[in-house]
N, C-alpha and C positions, 0 to 999 in steps of 0.2 A: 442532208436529206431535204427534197424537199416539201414544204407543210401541204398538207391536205387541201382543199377548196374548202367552203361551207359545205356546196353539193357531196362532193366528196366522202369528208366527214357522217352525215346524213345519212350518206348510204353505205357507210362503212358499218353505221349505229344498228342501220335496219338490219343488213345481213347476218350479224351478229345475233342479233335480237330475234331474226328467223332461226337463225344454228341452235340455240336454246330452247327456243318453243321446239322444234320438232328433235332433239334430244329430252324433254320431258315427258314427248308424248311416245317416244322409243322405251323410256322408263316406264311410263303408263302400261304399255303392251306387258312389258314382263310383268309388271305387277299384278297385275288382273289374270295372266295366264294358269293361272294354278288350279282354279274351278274350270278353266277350258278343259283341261289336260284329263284331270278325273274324269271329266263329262265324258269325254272321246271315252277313256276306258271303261267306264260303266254303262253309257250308253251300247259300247261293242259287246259287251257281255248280256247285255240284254237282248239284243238280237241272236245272237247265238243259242241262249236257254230257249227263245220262241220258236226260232225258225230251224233250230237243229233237227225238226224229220222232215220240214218243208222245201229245205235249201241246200245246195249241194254243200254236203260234210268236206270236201275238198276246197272248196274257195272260202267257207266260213272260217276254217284252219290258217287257210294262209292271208286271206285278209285281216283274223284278228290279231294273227301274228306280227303282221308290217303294222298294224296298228298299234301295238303295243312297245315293237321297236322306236317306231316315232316318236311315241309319247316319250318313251327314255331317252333317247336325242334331245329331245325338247327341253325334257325335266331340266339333265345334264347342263343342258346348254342356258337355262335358267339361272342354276346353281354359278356357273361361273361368270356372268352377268354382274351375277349381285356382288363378286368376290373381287372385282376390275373396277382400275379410275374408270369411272363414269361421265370423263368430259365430255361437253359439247363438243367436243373436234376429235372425236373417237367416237361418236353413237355411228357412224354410218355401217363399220361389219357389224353390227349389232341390230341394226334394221336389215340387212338383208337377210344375216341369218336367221333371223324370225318372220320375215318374210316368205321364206322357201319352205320353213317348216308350216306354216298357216299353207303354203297352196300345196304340201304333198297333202295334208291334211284333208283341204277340199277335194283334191284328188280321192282320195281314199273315200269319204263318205260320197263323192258321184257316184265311184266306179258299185258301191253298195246299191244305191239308188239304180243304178242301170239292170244289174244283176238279183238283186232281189225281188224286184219289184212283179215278182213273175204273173204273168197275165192268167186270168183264171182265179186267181187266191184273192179274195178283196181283201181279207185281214191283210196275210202279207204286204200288203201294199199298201195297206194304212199307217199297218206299222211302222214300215218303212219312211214315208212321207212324214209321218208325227217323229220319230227320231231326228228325220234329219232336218224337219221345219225347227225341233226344236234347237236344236247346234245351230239355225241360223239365228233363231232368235237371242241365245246367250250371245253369240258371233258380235250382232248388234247394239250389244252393252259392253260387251268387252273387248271390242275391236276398232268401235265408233272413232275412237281418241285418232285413230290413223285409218284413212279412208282406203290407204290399199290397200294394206289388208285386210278392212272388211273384205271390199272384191276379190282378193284372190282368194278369200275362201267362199264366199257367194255365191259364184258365179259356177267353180267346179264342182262345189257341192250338189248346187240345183238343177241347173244345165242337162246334167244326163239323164233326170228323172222328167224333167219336163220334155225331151224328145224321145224318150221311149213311152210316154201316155201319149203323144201327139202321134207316132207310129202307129199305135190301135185304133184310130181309124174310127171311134165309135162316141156320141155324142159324151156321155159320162169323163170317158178319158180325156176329151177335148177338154170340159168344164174344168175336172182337177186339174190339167196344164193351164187352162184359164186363170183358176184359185193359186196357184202354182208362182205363177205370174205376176197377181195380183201381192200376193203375200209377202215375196221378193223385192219388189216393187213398194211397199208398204214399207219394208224392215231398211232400205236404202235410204227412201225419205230423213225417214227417223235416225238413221244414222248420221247422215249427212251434217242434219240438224245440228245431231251434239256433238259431232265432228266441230261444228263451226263455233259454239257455245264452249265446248273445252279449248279451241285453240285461241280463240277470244282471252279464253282466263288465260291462259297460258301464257299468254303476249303482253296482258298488260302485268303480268306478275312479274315478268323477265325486264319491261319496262319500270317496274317500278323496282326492281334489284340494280338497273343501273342506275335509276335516279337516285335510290341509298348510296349507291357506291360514288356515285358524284358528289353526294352530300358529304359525304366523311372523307371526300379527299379535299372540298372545301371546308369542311370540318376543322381539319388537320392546319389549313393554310391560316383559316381564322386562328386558332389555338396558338400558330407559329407566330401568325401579325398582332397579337395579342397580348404575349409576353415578350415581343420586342419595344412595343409601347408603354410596357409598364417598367421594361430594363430603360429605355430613353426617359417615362417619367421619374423613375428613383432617379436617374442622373443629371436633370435639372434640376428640381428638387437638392438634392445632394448637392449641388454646384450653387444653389441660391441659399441654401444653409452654410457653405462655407464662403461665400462672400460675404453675406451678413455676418459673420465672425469674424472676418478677415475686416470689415469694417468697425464692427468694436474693436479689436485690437487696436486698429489707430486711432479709435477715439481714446483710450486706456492710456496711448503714447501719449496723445496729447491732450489728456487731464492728467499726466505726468509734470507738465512743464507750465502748465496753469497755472496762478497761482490767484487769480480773482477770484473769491468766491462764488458769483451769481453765473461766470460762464462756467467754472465745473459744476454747477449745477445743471445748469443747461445741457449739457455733455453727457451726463448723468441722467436725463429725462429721453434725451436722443436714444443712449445707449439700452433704457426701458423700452421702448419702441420698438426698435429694433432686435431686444431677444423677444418681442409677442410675436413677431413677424415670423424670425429665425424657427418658432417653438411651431408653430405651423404647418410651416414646410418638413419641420422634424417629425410631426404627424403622420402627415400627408405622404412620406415614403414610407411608413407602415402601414398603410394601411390603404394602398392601392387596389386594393380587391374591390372596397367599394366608392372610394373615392371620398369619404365624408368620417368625421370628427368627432370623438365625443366629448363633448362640451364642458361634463364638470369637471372630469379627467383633467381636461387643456387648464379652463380656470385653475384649479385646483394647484396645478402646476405653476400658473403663471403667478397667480397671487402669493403661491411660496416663495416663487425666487426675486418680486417685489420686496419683501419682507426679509429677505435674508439681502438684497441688495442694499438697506436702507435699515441697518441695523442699528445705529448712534439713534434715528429717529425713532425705531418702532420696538426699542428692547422692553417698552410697559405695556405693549399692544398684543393682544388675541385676536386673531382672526377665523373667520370661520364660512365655509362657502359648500352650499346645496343647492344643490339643480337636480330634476328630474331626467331621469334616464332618456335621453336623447340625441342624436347625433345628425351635424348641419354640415355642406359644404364647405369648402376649406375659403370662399369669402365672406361666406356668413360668422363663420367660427372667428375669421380675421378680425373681421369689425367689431364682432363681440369682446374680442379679446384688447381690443386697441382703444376704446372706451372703457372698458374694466380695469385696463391699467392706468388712464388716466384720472378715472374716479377715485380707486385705490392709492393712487400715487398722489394726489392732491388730499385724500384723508391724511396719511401719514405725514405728509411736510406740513400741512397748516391744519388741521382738524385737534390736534393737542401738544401745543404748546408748553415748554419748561417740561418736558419729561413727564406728561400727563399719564396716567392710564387710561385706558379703553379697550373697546373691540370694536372692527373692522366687519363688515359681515358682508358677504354677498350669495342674494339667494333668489332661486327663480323659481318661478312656479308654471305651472300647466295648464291653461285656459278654456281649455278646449278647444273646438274649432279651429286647430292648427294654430292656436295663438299661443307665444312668449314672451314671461315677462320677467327681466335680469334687474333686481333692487340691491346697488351697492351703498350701504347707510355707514354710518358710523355714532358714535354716542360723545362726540367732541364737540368742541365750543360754535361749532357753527358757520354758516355764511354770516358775512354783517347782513342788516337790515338794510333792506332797501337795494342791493347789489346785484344786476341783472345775471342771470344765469350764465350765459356766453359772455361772460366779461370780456373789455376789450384786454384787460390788465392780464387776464390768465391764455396763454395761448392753448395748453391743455384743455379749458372748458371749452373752448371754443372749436377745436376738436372733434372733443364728444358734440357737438353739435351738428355738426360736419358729417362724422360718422352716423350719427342719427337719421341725417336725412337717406346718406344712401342705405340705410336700412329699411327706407320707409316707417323709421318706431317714429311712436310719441312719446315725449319727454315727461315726464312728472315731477316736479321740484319739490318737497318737504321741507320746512325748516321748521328749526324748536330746538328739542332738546340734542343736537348734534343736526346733522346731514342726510337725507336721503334722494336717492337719482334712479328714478325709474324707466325704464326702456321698454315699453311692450310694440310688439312685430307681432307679423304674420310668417312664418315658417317657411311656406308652402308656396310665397308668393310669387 
């Protein structure tokens, strides 16, 4: 098949967009019909109670009789309106049929107007003219929505009454067909008007149902491009958690076959790294919905399985780690976690020597202003004196130096009675 043009498309939109509005405005008609329908029938009983010694007793009869058949036609044909799909691409027998009932209608109240209107009687003929001004006037409220059928009941209804006062020949009857005129003329304006006012609303409500309807089927597509992004993030994610394990395991072979002490330590420092990292990304695939980490959770975690990794070193050691409820990007979380294990992991190896006790602590606090601040202390023997922070000796401190910077934190050094390494950042930055 082939595709549409721009133009095309465009005027595929419009045509559509017209089939709708003037199926709303076919709904309109029926809906409003119901006070018409009375009207006709009360109104024709009113003229009959007035003019029944005035007017002949034989066309009252049988005009209010086709009157009253119509209205039941009409009713009828209401009734099953409302009982029927009502698509846009099935309103068209449904405007003519209400169409022909509006012009037998006009019909019927001319042929009244021609016939009653009998010369000599002014009442009768006021009457007449006030009944049937008034049917044009509801006409003009409840017929406006669809401009031909205002006319086709307008024009039949009024039409015979304004040339049968134009036939008398005599200044007055001229005037009332003037007013006549006038009044018709008046009630068309006004129609016309809300004619263009209703089909206005009409159009852009039909336009703005297809721009919903575009939206939720873009809707739908985002929804669909959305969780295939978050099936392709678990599965990076998933794939950089099992390379990282797939990378301790060979570090585990080969602190297997080591037998130097300071490189299985080293291997052993590597292979801490790498579960902070690993423990991240094992985050980061729960919790795709919003993308970001909670923090003491991850510490809390981290700093356990420090502790349970380094258990010959940390069996007289308590540790204890609070942070305030908050949750950071998964590189922010990373850096945090990768200086916290380096601080923790340099407490434990060298902070208490010969199987000391202590506690480990690490805690943050909330600054306001989007500010955080991670203090991992200890109550062990100490830095020596005089020993610059980033030593070249420790690659770990140095590290945390490193990671500090891409934190944008500042560092805070405490020494005395044990250790402490403060970090305070901006959140938000």
């Amino acid at each position: 098949m082939t595709p549409m043009t721009t133009g095309e498309a465009r005027a595929s939109r419009h045509a559509k967009r017209q089939a709708l509005v003037m199926a709303k405005q076919v709904e309109t008609l029926y809906r409003h019909s119901a006070p018409v329908l009375l009207a006709n029938v009360g109104n024709a009983l009113i003229l009959d109670v007035v003019l029944w010694n005035r007017a002949s007793r034989p066309f009252l009869v049988a005009w209010t009789t086709l009157m009253l058949a119509m209205t039941a036609v009409r009713i009828e044909l209401r009734r099953r309106y409302w009982q029927t799909d009502r698509a846009s691409s099935a309103f068209r027998p449904w405007e003519v049929r209400f169409l022909i009932g509006t012009a037998v209608a006009g019909v019927l109240w001319g042929t009244a107007g021609w016939v009653l209107s009998t010369p000599g009687d002014a009442s009768a003929q006021f009457l007449v003219a006030f009944v049937i001004a008034g049917m044009v006037a509801g006409a003009a409220g409840s017929l406006s929505c669809h401009l031909p059928a205002f006319f086709l009941y307008l024009f039949p209804a009024t039409l015979p009454l304004f040339v049968r006062w134009l036939l008398e020949e005599d200044p007055v009857h001229f005037g009332m067909a003037a007013m006549l005129a006038l009044f018709a003329g008046a009630f068309s304006l006004i129609a016309r008007n809300v004619n263009r006012s209703i089909g206005e609303a009409f159009y852009l409500r039909s336009e703005n149902l297809e721009l919903l309807d575009r939206f939720r089927e873009n809707e739908l597509r985002l929804k669909d491009a959305l969780l295939a992004k978050e099936d392709l993030l678990k599965e990076v994610h998933h794939r950089v958690k099992n390379n990282l394990q797939l990378l301790l395991s060979m570090l585990n072979l080969q602190a297997d076959v080591v037998t130097d002490p300071p490189t299985i330590e080293i291997v052993r420092d590597i292979q801490d790294r790498l579960r902070s990292i690993a423990t991240v990304h094992d985050r980061l695939s729960q919790s795709l919905d919003s993308g970001r980490i909670d923090l003491e959770s991850y510490l809390r975690m981290l700093v356990h399985d420090l502790f349970r990794g380094h258990r010959a070193q940390s069996a007289a050691l308590r540790h204890t780690v609070e942070l305030p409820p908050i949750e950071l990007g998964s590189n922010d979380v990373m850096l945090c976690g990768l200086v916290v294990n380096e601080l923790v992991t340099n407490a434990i190896k060298h902070g208490f020597p010969d199987g000391r006790a202590g506690e480990v602590r690490v805690i943050g606090k909330d600054l306001g202003d989007h500010r955080l601040s991670i203090a991992v202390s200890d109550d062990g023997i100490g830095m020596p004196p005089g020993e610059p922070f980033a030593s070249k000796a420790s690659l770990g401190l140095q590290l945390v130096h490193v990671l500090a910077q891409q934190l944008n934190a500042k560092v805070d050094v405490s020494r005395g009675r044990g250790t402490k390494v403060e970090l305070t950042f901006d959140v938000n930055r």
